[in-house]
C-alpha positions as CSV (number, residue, x, y, z in Angstrom):
1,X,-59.0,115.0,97.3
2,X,-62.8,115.4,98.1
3,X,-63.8,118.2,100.1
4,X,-65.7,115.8,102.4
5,X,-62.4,114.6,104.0
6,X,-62.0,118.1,105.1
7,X,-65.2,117.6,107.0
8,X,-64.9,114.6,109.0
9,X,-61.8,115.9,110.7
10,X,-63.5,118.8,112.1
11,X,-65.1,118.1,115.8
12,X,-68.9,118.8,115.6
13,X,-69.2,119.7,111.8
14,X,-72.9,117.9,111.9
15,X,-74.3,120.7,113.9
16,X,-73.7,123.6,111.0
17,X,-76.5,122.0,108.6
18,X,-78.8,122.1,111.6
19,X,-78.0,125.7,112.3
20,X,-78.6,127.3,109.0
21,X,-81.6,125.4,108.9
22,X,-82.6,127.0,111.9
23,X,-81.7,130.1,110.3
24,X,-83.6,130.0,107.3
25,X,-86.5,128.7,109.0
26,X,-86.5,131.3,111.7
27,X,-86.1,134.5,108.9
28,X,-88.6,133.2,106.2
29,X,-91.0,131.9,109.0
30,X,-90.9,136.1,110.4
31,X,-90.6,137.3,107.2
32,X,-94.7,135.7,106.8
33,X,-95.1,137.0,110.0
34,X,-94.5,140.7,109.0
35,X,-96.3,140.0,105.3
36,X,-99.5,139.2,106.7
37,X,-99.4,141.8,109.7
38,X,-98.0,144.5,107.8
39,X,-100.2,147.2,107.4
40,X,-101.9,147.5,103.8
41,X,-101.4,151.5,103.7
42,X,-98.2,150.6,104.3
43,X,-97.6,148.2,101.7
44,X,-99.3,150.5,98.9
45,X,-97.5,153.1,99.5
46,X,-93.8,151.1,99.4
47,X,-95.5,149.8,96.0
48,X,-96.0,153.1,94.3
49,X,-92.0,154.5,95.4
50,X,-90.2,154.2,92.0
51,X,-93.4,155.9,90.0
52,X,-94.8,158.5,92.6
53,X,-98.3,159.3,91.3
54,X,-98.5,162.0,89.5
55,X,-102.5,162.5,88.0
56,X,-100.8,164.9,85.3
57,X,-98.3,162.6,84.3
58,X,-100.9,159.4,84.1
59,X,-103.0,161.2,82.5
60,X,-100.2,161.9,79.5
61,X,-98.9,158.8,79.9
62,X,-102.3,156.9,79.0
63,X,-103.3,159.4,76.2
64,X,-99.8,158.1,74.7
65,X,-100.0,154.3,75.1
């Protein structure tokens, strides 16, 4: 048995595809929205989170490497 079958008994099944599409279009389309009008202090400072800067530990870290 294909899984299609399933499908075509269910009333309205062809509006689901258009939905998520709708979905995805809507999220990724704000998503570019709040990239480009996000503000750029912002942005740097949710960049540097995992590795806080530290001048003392740069400093050490480049006189390693």
């Amino acid at each position: 048995m294909k899984f299609i079958h399933y499908l075509e008994n269910i009333t309205g099944v062809g509006i689901y595809p258009l939905i998520s599409l709708l979905v995805f279009f809507v999220f990724f389309s704000a998503l570019i929205i709040w990239v480009f009008r996000a503000d750029k202090a912002y942005i740097n400072n949710m960049k540097h989170i995992p590795f806080p800067a530290n001048d003392n530990d740069s400093t050490e870290q480049n006189k390693i490497a």
